[in-house]
C-alpha positions as CSV (number, residue, x, y, z in Angstrom):
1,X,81.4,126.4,131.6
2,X,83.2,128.4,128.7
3,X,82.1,127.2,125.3
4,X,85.2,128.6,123.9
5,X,88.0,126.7,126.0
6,X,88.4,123.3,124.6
7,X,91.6,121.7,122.2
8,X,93.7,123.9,120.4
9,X,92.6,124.6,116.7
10,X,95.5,123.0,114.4
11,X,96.0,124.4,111.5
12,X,94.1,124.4,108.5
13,X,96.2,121.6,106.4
14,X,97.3,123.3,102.9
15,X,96.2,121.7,99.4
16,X,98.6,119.7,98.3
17,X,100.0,118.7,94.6
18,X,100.3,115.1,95.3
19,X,102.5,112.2,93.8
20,X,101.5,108.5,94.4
21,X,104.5,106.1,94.3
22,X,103.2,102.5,94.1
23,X,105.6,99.9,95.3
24,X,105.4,96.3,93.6
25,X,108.2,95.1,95.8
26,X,107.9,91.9,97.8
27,X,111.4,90.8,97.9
28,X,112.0,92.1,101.2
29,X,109.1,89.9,102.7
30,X,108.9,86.4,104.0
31,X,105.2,85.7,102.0
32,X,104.2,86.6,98.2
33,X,101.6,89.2,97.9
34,X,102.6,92.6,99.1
35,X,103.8,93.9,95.8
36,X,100.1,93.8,94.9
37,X,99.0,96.5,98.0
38,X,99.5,99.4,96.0
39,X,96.3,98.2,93.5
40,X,94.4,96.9,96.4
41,X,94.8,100.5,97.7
42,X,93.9,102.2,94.7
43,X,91.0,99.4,94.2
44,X,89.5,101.2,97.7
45,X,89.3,104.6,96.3
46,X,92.6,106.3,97.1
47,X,92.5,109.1,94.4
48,X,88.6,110.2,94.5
49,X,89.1,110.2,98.8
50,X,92.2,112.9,98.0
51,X,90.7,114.7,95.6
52,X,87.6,115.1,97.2
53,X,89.8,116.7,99.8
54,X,90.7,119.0,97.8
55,X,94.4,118.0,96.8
56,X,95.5,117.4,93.3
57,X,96.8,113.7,92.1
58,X,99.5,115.1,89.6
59,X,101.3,112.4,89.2
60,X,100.6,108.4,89.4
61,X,104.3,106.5,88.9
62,X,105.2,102.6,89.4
63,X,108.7,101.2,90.8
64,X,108.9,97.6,89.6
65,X,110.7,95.0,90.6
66,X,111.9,91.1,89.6
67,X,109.9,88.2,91.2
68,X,111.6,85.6,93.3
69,X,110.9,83.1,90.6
70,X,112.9,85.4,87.8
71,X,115.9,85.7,90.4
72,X,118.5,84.4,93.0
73,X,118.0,85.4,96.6
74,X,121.8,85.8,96.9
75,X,123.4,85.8,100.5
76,X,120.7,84.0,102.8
77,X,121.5,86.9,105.7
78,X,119.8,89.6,103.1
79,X,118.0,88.5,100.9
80,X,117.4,89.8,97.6
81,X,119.4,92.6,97.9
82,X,121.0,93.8,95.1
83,X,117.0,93.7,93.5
84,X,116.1,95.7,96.7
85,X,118.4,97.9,96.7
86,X,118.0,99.0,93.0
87,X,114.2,99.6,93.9
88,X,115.0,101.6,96.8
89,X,117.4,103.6,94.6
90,X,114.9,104.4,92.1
91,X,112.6,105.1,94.3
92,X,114.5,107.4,96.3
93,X,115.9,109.5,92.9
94,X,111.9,109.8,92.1
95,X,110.4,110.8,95.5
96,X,113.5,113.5,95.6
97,X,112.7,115.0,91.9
98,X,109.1,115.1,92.7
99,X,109.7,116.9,95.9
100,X,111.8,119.3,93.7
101,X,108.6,119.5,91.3
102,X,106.5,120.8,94.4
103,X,105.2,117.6,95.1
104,X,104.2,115.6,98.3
105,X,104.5,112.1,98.4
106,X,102.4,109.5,98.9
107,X,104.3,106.1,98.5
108,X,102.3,103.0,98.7
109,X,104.0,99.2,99.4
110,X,105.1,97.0,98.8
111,X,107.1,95.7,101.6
112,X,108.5,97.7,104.3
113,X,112.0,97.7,103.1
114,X,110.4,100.4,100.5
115,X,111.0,103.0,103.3
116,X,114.4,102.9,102.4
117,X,113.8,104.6,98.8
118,X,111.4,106.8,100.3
119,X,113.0,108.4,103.3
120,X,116.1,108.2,102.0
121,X,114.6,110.5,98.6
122,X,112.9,113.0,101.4
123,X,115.9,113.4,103.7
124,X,118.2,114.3,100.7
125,X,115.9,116.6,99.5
126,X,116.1,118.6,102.7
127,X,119.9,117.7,103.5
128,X,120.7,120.2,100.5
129,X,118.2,122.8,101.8
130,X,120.3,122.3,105.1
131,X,117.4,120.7,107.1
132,X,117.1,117.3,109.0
133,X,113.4,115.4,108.7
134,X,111.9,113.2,111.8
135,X,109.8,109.9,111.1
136,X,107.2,108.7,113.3
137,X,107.1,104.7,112.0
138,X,103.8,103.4,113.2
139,X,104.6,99.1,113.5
140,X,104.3,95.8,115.5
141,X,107.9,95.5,115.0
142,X,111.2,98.0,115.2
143,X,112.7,96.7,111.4
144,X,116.0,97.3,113.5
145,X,117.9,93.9,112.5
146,X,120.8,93.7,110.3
147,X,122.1,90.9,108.0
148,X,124.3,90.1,111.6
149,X,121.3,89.9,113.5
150,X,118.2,89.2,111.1
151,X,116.6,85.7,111.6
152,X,115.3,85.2,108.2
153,X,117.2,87.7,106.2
154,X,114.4,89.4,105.3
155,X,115.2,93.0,104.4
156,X,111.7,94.4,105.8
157,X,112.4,93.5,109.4
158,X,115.8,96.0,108.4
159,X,114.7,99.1,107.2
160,X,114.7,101.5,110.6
161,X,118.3,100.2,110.9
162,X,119.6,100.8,107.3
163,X,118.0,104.8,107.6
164,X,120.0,104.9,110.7
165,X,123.3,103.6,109.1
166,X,123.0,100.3,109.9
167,X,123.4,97.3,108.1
168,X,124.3,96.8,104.3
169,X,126.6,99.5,102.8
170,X,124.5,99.2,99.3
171,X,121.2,100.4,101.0
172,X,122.9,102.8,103.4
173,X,124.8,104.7,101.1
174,X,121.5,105.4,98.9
175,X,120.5,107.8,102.1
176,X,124.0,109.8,100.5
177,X,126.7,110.4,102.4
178,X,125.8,110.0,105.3
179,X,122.6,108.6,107.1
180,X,118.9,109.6,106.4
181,X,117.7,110.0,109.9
182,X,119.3,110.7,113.8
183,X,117.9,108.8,116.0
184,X,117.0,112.1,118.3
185,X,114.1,112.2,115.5
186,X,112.9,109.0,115.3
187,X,110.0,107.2,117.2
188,X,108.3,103.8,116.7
189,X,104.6,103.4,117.9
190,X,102.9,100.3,118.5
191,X,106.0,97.8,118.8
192,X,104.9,94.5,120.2
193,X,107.3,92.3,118.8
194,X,111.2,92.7,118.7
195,X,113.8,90.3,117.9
196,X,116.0,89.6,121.0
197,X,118.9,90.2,118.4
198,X,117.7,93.3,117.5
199,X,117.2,94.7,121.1
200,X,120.7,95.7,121.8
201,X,120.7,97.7,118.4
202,X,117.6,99.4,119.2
203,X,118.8,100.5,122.6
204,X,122.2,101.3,121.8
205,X,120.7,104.0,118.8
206,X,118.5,105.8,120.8
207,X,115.5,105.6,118.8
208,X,112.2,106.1,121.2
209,X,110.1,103.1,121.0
210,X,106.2,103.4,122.2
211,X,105.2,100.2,122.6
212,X,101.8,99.2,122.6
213,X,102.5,98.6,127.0
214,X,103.1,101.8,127.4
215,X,100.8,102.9,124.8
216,X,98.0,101.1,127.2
217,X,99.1,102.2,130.3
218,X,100.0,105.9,129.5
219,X,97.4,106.5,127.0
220,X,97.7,107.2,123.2
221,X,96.9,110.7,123.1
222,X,99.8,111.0,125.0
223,X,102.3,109.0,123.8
224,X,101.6,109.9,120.3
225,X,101.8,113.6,121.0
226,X,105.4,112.9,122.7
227,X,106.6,111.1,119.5
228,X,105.3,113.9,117.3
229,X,107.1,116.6,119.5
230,X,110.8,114.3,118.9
231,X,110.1,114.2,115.6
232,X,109.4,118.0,115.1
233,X,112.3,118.9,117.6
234,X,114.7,120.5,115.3
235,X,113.5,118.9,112.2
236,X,112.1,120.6,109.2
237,X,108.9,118.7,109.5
238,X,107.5,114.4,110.2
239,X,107.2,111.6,107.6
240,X,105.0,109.3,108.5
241,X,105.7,105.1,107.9
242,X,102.9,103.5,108.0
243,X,103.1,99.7,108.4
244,X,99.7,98.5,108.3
245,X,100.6,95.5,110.9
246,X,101.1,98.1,113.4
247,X,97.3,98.0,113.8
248,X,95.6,95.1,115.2
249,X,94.5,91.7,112.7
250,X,90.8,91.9,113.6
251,X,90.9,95.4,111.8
252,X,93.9,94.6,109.3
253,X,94.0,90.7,108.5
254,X,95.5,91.4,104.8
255,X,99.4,91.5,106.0
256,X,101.9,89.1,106.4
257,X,103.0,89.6,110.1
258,X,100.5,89.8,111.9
259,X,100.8,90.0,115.9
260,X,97.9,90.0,117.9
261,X,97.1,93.1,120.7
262,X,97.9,96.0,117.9
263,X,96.2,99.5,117.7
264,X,92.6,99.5,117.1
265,X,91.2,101.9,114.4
266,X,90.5,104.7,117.0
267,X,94.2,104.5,117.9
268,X,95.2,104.6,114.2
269,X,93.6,107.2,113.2
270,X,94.8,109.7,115.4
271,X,98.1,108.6,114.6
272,X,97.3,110.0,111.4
273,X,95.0,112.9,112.3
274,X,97.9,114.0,114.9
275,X,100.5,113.9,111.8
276,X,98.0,115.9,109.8
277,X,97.5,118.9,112.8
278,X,101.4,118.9,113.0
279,X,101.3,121.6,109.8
280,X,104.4,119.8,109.0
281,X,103.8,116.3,107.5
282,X,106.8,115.6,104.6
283,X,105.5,112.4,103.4
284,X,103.3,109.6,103.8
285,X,103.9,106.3,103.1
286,X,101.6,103.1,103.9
287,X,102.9,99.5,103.4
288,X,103.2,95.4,103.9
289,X,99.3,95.7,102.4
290,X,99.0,92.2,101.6
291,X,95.1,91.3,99.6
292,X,96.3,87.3,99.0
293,X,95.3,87.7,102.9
294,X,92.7,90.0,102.8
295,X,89.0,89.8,103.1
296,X,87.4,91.7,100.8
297,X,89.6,94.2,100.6
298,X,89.0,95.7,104.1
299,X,92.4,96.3,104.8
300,X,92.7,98.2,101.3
301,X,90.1,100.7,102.8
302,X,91.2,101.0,105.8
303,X,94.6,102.0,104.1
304,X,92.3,104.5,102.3
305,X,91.5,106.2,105.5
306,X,94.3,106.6,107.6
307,X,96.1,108.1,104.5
308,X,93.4,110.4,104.1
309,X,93.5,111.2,107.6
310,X,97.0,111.9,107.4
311,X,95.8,114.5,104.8
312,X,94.0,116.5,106.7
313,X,90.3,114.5,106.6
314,X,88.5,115.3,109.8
315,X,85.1,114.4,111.1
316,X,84.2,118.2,111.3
């Protein structure tokens, strides 16, 4: 046998002048505790694991946001959302000036509905450059309702939609003038639990859902390359969303949705790893981190690694 045939080498992943947003939103959730992920992640050793990559941490900045107790929830069919939104908004107008600073961001949640601010900062960015940007979104669920279709009114089980152009004007239009992503560029690993009112939405945009069915009776390997090649197709580069439900609650217990039968950590770190080889990761953002449900913090570190997996950590 040839020693020499075997995987191709990706390549070597560049050293990056990093930005860490951290999130203290949990408006957009059904349970209290995910605006405090962001310290639980930090807590687990998220700076030392990057820099001892070799990346630089060169800025460290904080969205904030009111508490349910200082404010109204507003219409029951979205829920917080003029707070939401003018997190999202923030966030966005910071992720896009650090990009123009030569920065890559690292956003930490916070609730899902923070992928509003962040894709929405990444794909403007790259709109005025002329480019389009793909996201793989790595979750148990497709965040594809709208305030027509959401069960709760919860704005994290809407984010996918909103990026798409879905959904409430005020969080659309903070995307710009038109949406942040096509659908052509957009896949969803590890989907295991979809609202029946969100199904029709999901299939009438197009997005390309891997659920965790086919990801067990195709493979991973080979699901997860097909969603990486869709997102790359035509696209400037990936961001990865990184909803820490999407893996399985013996390995993450600290969230607030968890569903039973999600990736293992094998699984989830070649999510990342595969991101990483793409030589063309944007952004990575990891969320819905909740430590009120933790135990000891083991979700916190495994947050730790699949973000620095993402960055370009390999075992050799």
């Amino acid at each position: 046998m040839n020693p020499t045939i075997g995987p191709a080498t990706p390549p070597e992943f560049p050293m990056l002048q990093i930005a860490i947003g951290n999130v203290h939103l949990d408006l957009g959730a059904g349970r209290r505790g995910v605006d405090m992920g962001p310290s639980a992640i930090h807590l687990a050793g998220l700076k030392a694991g990057i820099q001892e990559l070799g990346h630089r941490v060169v800025d460290n900045f904080a969205i904030a946001s009111l508490t349910p107790e200082m404010t109204d929830y507003g219409n029951p069919s979205s829920r917080y959302l003029t707070e939401i939104a003018d997190a999202c908004r923030r966030l966005a107008d910071r992720v896009e000036k650090s990009m123009e600073q030569g920065r890559f961001p690292v956003v930490l949640g916070g609730d899902h509905s923070v992928a509003i601010g962040t894709v929405s900062g990444i794909a403007r960015y790259w709109r005025k450059r002329g480019r389009r940007i793909g996201v793989v979104w790595v979750d148990a669920h497709t965040d594809m309702n709208t305030p027509a279709t959401s069960p709760s009114g919860n704005i994290h089980g809407m984010p996918l939609a909103v990026l798409l152009g879905y959904g409430a004007p005020e969080l659309v239009a903070i995307a710009g003038d038109q949406p942040a992503l096509d659908p052509r560029h957009v896949c969803v690993i590890g989907a295991r639990d979809v609202d029946g009112t969100e199904r029709e939405l999901v299939r009438e945009a197009g997005v390309r859902v891997f659920t965790m069915s086919e990801l067990d009776e195709r493979g991973t390997a080979v699901c997860v390359r097909e969603a990486v090649e869709r997102a790359c197709d035509g696209t400037v580069g990936v961001h990865l969303s990184f909803d820490l439900d999407g893996v399985d609650p013996q390995h993450a217990p600290g969230v607030g949705t968890p569903v039973p039968g999600g990736l293992n950590l094998r699984e989830s770190h070649l999510i990342c790893e595969k991101m990483a080889d793409t030589g063309k990761l944007l952004g990575v953002e990891m969320v819905e981190l909740n430590p009120v449900l933790d135990a000891q913090n083991v979700t916190g570190k495994l947050a730790v690694w699949l973000i620095l997996s993402a960055l370009g950590k390999k075992i050799l």
